[in-house]
C-alpha positions in Angstrom: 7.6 -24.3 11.5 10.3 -23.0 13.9 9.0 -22.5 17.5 7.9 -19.2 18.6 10.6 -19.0 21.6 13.5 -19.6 19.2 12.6 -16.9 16.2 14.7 -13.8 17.7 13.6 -11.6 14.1 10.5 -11.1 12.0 11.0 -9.7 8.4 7.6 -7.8 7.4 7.7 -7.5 3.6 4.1 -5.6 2.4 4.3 -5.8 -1.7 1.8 -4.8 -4.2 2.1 -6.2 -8.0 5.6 -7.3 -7.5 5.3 -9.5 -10.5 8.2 -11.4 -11.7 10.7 -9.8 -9.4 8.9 -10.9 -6.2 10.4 -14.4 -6.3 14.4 -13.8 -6.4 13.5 -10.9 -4.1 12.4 -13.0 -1.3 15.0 -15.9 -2.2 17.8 -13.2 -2.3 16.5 -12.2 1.3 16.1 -15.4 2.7 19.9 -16.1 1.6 20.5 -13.0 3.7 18.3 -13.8 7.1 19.6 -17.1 7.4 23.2 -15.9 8.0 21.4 -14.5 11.7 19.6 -18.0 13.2 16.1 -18.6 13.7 13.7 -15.9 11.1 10.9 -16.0 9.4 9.4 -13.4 6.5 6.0 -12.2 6.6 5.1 -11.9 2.8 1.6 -9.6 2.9 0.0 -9.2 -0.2 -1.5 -5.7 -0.4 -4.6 -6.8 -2.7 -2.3 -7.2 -6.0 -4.1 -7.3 -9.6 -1.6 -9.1 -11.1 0.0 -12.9 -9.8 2.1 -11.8 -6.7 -0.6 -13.4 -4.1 0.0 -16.4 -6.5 3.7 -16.1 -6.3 3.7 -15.5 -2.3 1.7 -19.0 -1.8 3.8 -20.7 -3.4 7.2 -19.6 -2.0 5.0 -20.2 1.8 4.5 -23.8 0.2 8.1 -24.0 -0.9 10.1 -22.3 2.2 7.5 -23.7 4.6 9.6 -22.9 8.3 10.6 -19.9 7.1 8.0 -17.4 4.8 4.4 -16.9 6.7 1.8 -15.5 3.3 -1.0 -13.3 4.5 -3.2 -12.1 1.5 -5.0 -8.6 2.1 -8.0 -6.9 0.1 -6.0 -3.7 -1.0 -5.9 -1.6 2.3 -2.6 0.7 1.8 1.0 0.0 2.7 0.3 0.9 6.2 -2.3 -1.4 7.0 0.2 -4.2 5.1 2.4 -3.6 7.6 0.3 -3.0 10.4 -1.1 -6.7 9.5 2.1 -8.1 8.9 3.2 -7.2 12.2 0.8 -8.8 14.0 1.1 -11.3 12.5 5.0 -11.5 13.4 6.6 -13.7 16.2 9.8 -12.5 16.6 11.6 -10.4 19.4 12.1 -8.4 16.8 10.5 -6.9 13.5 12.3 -5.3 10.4 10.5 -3.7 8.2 11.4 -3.5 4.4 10.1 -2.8 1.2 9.3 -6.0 -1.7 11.3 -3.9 -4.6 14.7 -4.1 -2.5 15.4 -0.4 -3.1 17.0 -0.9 -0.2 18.9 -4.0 -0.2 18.4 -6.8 2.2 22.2 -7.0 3.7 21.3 -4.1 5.4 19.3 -6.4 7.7 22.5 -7.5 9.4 23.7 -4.1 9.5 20.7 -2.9 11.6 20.9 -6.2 13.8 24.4 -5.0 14.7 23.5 -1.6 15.9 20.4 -2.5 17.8 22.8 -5.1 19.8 26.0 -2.5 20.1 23.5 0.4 21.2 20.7 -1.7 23.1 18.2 0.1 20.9 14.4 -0.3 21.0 14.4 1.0 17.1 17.1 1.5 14.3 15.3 3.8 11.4 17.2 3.5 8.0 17.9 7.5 6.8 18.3 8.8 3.9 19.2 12.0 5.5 22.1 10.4 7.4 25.3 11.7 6.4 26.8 8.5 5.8 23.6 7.1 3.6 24.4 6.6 -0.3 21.0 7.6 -2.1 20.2 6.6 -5.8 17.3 9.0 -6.2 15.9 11.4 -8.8 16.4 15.3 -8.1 12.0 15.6 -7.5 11.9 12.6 -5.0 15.2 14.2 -3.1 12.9 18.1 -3.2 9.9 16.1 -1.9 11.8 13.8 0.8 13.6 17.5 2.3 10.5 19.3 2.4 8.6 16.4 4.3 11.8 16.9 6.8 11.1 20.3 7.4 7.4 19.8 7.7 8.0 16.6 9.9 10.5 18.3 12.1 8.6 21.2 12.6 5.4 19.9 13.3 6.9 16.7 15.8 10.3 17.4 16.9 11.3 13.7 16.0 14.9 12.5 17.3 15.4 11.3 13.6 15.6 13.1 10.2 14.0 10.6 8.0 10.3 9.0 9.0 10.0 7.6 5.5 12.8 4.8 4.2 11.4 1.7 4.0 13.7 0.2 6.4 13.0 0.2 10.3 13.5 -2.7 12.8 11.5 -2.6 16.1 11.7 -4.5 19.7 8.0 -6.2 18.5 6.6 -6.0 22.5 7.1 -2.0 21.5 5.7 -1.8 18.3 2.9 -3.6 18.9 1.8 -1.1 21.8 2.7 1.7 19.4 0.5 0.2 16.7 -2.6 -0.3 18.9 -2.0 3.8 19.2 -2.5 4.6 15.2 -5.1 4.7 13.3 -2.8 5.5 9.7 -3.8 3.1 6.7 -1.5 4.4 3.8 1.8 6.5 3.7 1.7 8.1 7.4 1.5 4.9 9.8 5.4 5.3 9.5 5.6 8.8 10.8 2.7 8.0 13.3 4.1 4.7 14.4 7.4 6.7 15.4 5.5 9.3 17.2 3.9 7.3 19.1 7.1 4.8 19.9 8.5 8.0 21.1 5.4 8.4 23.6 6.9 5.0 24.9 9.9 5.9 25.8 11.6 3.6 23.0 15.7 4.0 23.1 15.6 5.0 18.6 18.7 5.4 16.7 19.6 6.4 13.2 21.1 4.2 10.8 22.7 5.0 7.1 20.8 3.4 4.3 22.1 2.6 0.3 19.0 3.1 -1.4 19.2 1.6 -5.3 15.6 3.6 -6.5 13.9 0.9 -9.4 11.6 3.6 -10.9 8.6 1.4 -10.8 6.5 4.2 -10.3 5.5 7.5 -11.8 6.2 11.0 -10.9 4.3 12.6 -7.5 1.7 15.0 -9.0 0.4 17.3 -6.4 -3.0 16.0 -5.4 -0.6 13.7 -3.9 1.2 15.7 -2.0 -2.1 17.7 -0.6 -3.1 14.4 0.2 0.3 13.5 2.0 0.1 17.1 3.7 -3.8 16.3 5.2 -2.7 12.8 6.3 0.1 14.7 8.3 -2.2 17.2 9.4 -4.3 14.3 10.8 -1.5 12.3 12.6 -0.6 15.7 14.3 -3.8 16.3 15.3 -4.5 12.9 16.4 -1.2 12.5 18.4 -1.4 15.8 20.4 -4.6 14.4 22.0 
């Protein structure tokens, strides 16, 4: 395993029945990582029904100094992430989704700006004018009128809480993370809130997003749900 003082960035990858594409999704990103020096990947398994805990252990087994497998009960994407953070040793940690909507050269991209700006955080947009988004017409209605909501309620420096794809100075997040309490689809807007509270330098980066379709439509107990959570995290952080 490579020494904690030499691993400069942490990839936090939190899946959930992955299946077969989990594999060349990891070895496609590994490919990627190793272009930058030291690395590792933190695969968390978010309670899967099907054999992606399986699949994780054994590419941990096979890629032994570079993949770290942590295996959840099913606890929500934030508490993945949350986990998988902690877990992390790097001076940095990117976060990004196990479908590779958002494809993994990006990685180098956001290493690049956090060095040319000195940035604390670089949060992939979709909103950025210079971001090329795959996405269906309902998810692009949804994603605006979470902005609006987002901006109006928090004043955020960025348009886009959301994308999948964030890297973080980890002495930073970590403090910001002992600040939430968000299990599921809201740690990302509450985790920026509060790195905001900290006084973290934050820039905006363009994202190519390439949407899979793995999932169904959003029917609207989901999005009263989403609305409560934010309700919550605005609550919580004005305290």
């Amino acid at each position: 395993m490579t020494p904690e003082s030499e691993i400069r960035l942490s990839v936090v990858m939190p899946l959930y029945n992955e299946g077969s594409r989990i594999i060349p999704n990891v070895e496609l990103t590994l490919g990627v990582l190793r272009m930058l020096g030291p690395f590792e990947v933190v695969l968390v398994n978010d309670g899967s029904s099907d054999d992606s805990g399986d699949a994780i252990a054994r590419l941990a087994e096979k890629f032994p100094g570079e993949i770290i497998s942590l295996q959840l009960p099913r606890s929500g994407k934030g508490e993945a992430l949350r986990r998988g953070a902690q877990a992390a040793r790097g001076e940095f940690v990117v976060f990004i989704d196990a479908d590779l909507d958002l494809p993994p050269e990006q990685i180098l991209f956001f290493v690049a700006i956090q060095r040319v700006k000195k940035a604390d955080a670089v949060i992939g947009s979709k909103m950025h004018p210079d971001s090329t988004v795959d996405y269906p017409l309902i998810r692009r209605v949804y994603s605006l009128g979470y902005f609006v909501l987002v901006k109006f309620l928090f004043g955020l420096p960025v348009r886009d809480t959301q994308t999948g794809l964030k890297l973080v100075r980890r002495e930073l997040l970590l403090k910001a993370l002992e600040k939430t309490e968000s299990r599921g689809f809201t740690l990302d807007l509450e985790l920026l809130v509060r790195l905001v509270q900290l006084g973290a330098v934050m820039v905006e980066a363009p994202v190519v997003v390439q949407h899979s379709m793995k999932f169904g439509g959003i029917g609207l107990s989901v999005v009263w749900q989403i609305f409560l959570d934010t309700w919550h995290v605005w609550r919580r952080v004005r305290k």
